[in-house]
C-alpha positions, -999 to 999 in steps of 0.1 A, spaced: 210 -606 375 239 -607 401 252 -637 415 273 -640 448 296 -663 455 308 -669 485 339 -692 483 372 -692 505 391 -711 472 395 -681 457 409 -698 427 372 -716 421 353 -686 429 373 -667 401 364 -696 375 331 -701 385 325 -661 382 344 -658 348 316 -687 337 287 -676 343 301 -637 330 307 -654 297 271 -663 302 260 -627 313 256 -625 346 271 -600 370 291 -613 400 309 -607 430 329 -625 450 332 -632 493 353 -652 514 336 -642 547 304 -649 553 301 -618 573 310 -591 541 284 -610 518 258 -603 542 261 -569 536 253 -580 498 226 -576 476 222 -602 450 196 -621 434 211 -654 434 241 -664 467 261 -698 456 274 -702 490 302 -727 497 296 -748 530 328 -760 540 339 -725 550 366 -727 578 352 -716 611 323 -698 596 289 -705 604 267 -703 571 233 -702 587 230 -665 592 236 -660 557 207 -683 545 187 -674 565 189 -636 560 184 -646 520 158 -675 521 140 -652 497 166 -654 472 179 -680 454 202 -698 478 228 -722 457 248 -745 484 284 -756 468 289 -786 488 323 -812 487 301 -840 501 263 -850 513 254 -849 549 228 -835 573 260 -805 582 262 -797 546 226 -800 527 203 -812 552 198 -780 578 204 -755 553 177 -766 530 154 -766 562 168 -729 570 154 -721 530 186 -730 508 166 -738 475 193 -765 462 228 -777 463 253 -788 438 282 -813 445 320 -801 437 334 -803 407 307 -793 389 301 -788 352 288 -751 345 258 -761 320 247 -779 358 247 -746 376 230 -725 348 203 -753 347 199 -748 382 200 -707 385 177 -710 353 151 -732 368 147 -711 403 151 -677 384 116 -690 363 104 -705 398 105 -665 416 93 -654 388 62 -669 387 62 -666 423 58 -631 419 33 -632 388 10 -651 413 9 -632 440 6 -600 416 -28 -621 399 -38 -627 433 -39 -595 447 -56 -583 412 -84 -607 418 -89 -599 456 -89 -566 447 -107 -568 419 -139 -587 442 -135 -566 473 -164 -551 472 -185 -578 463 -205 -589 499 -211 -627 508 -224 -646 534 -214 -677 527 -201 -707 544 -167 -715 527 -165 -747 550 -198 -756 538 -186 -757 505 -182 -795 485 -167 -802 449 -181 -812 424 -210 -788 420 -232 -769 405 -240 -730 419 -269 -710 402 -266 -674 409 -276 -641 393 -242 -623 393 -212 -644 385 -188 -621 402 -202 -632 434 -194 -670 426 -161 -655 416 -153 -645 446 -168 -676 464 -142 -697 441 -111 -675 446 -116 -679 483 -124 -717 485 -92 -724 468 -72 -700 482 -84 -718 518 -79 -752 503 -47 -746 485 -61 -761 456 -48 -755 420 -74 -738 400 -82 -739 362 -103 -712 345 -127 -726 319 -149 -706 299 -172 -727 276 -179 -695 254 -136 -703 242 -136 -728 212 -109 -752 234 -130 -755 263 -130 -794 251 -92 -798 248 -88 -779 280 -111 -797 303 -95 -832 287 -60 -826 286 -55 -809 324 -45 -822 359 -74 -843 375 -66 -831 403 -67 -796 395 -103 -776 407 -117 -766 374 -135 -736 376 -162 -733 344 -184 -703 335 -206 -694 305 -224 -730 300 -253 -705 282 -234 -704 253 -235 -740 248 -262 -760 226 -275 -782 239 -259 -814 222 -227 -801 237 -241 -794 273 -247 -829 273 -213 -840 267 -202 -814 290 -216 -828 321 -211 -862 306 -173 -853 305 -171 -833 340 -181 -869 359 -141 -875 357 -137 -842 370 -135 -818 408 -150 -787 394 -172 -758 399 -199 -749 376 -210 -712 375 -247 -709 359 -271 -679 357 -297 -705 340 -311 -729 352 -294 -758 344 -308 -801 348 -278 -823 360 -272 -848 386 -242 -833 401 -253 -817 437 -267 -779 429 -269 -748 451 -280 -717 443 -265 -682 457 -282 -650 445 -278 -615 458 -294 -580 459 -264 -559 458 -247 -566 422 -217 -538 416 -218 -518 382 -207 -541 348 -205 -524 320 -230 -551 302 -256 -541 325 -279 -511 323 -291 -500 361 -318 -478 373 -307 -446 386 -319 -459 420 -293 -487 416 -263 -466 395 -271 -444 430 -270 -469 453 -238 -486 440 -224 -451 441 -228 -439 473 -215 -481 489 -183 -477 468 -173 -441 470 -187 -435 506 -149 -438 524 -131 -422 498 -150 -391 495 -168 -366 524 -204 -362 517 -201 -327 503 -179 -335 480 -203 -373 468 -230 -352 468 -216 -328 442 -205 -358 420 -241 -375 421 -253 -343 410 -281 -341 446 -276 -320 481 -266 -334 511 -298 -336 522 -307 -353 494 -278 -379 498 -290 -386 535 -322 -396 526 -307 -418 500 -287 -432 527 -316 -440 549 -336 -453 524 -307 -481 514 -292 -482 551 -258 -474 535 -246 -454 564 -212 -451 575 -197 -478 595 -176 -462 627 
């Protein structure tokens, strides 16, 4: 990781930067705001009290990084509009280094988890992208209780609705010994998303929904399932392939032909399916799976 610091004392900077090198970190060193601009670092300590240099530019250029203001005194000048401009904190001169390393420690885990959820995020919309759904969103209320016939469409229904509510989701299979301790010991305010009640008995379904009355959750079933929480249920016609399914070669076909149908010309599907064109266009008709212009 390299750390900038941008500091005019250029006795400080030299002891700050000797620091956190003891501590393994590369650094380099600016007294103009305008040379560490043309930087590239993952972490910018960035003193305020420059003379006659405007720090805003700089902050705002690197509100993706870890922005570090080293600040001789609190006001609105010093802390206040660069935080609003995307600093990420600010530490008060002299400073103990152990301070700092907390600091750089804590926003270095921050990015990187960051970046691990937009990474699972684009997975999982990937991931669903071909699953179709008519569904309301906005019509959606928690708690409750959806009955479907493919899970990976309520998947998808879930993913969305708390991706549109910004709300903190927890994944909770019941066929995982710990469902219990999981459901108990997280955030109440966190959405709990719970899938595989069929592998309950029923003794333990019982204390399940018993439990889930203290709880904002969704409950994905593909039984039919007696409860007193509001139940919906969504079903749909086009399921995609899973390996624990067998499908008729009318449906492997089908499936087929919707997926692959934009990444491969017709002469070239056809071949892979193993029918003629012709063939293939009646397969089309009879499914309505015809290219969209």
């Amino acid at each position: 990781m390299k750390i900038i610091i941008v500091e005019n004392e250029l006795y400080l900077a030299q002891s700050i930067a000797s620091k956190l090198n003891e501590n393994g970190f590369e650094t380099e060193i600016y007294s103009s705001i305008k040379e560490a601009m043309q930087s590239d670092g993952d972490v910018y300590l960035l003193s305020t009290n420059l003379p006659g240099q405007n720090c805003s530019p700089l902050i705002t250029q690197f509100k993706n990084k870890i922005v570090i203001l080293m600040v001789s005194y609190i006001n609105n000048d010093t802390v206040g509009e660069p935080l609003k401009l995307g600093a990420k904190d600010y530490i008060v001169k002299p400073f103990m280094i152990e301070e700092l390393l907390r600091k750089i420690e804590h926003y270095q885990e921050y990015q990187n988890l960051k970046k691990h959820t937009l990474l699972y995020r684009e997975y999982m919309e990937n991931l669903l992208r071909e699953i179709e759904t008519d569904f309301n969103i906005e019509k959606l209320t928690t708690p409750i209780v959806i009955q479907t016939n493919y899970q990976r469409l309520i998947d998808k229904v879930v993913f969305d609705y708390a991706h549109t509510h910004h709300k903190l989701l927890s994944f909770i299979p019941l066929g995982d010994k710990g469902w219990k301790e999981k459901i108990s010991g997280g955030n109440t305010n966190t959405l709990l998303y719970i899938t595989e009640i069929h592998t309950l008995k029923k003794t333990d379904r019982e204390y399940l929904l018993d439990l889930l009355k203290n709880y904002n959750f969704i409950l994905c079933t593909t039984t039919e399932l007696e409860s007193d929480f509001e139940t919906i249920t969504l079903n749909t016609d086009s399921k995609l392939y899973d390996q624990n399914e067998i499908l008729t070669i009318d449906d492997y076909v089908k499936f087929i032909v919707n997926s692959f149908q934009y990444k491969f010309p017709d002469t070239e599907l056809s071949k892979k399916l193993g029918i003629s064109r012709k063939s293939l266009w009646e397969k089309r008709k009879k499914y309505g799976l015809f290219k969209k212009k």
